[in-house]
N, C-alpha and C positions, 0 to 999 in steps of 0.2 A: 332688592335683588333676590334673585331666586338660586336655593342651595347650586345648583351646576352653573350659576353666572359667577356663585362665588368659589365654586373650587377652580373657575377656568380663570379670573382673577391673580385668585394668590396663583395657580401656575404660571403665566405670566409675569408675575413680580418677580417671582424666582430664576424664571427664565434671562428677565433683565437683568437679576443682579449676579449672575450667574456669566453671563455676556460682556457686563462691566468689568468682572475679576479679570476676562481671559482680555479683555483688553487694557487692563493692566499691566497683563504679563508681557503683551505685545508693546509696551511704549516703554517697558524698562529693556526689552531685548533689543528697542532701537538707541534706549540711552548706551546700551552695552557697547551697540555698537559704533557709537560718540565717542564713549571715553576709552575704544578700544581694546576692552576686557577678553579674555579667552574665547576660544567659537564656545566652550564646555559651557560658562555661563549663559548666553548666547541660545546654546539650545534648551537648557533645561527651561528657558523662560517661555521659548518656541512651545516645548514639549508642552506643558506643563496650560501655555492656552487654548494650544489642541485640543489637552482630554477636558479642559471645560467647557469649552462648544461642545465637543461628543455628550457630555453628561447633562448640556442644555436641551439637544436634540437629540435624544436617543432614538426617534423613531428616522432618522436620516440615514444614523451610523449602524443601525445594526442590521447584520450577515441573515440575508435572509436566502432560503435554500430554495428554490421551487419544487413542490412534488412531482415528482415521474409521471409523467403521463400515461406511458406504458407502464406495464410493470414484465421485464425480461425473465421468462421462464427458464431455471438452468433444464436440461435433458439430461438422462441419467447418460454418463462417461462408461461407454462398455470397453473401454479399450484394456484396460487391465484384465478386464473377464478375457477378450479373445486373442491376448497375448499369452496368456498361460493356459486357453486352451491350443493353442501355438503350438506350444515348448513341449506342452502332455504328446500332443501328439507325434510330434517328434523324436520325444524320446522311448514314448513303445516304438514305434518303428526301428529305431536303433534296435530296443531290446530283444525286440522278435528276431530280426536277423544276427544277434547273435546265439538266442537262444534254440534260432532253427536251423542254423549252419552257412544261410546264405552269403557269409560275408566270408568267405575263403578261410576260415578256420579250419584245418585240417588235421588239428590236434586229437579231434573226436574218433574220427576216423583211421586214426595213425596204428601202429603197433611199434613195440620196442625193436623189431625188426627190419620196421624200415626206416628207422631213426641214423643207422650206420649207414646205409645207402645212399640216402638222402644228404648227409655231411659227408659222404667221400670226396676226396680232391680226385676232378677228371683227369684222366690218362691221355 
């Protein structure tokens, strides 16, 4: 036999004996459930034949992911940029109109003498 008749060989012996365990586990989980033992024992016999099929066939049981076939480009998020030039601009605009008078401030313009005028109670 040739080296890869023989390593494909012993994987199959292993593979049987490996098969045999887990059906082990399966005919003591059906004696379990003959002599009516806990579901707990029950399953751990369950459990326990499962992971040795996985560990006999590993190329069955493992999680295989497929790659993207696209790949999604993110774009840059400007929203934060033209939110806060937003706010910039609203709040010069506040600012000018107070700084320039448009907003009924009439403090600037006032004098202490027409501050009594102004609060008189009408007659």
């Amino acid at each position: 036999m040739t080296p890869e008749e023989l390593e494909k060989h012993a994987d199959l012996i292993k593979r049987a004996k490996i098969l045999s365990a887990a059906s082990e586990q399966y005919f003591k989980a059906a004696r379990a459930i003959e002599m009516g033992e806990s579901e707990d024992s029950r399953y751990r016999h369950i459990k326990s034949a499962k992971e040795s099929i996985e560990e006999a066939f590993p190329e069955v049981f493992q999680i295989r992911h497929p790659a993207p076939k696209y790949i999604i480009k993110e774009e840059n998020d400007h929203r934060v940029v033209k939110t806060i030039a937003i706010v910039i601009l609203i709040l010069g605009i506040l600012y000018s109109f107070v700084k320039f008078g448009p907003t009924g401030d009439l403090s600037k313009t006032w004098t202490a003498d027409d501050i009594p005028k102004a609060t008189a109670y009408p007659k």
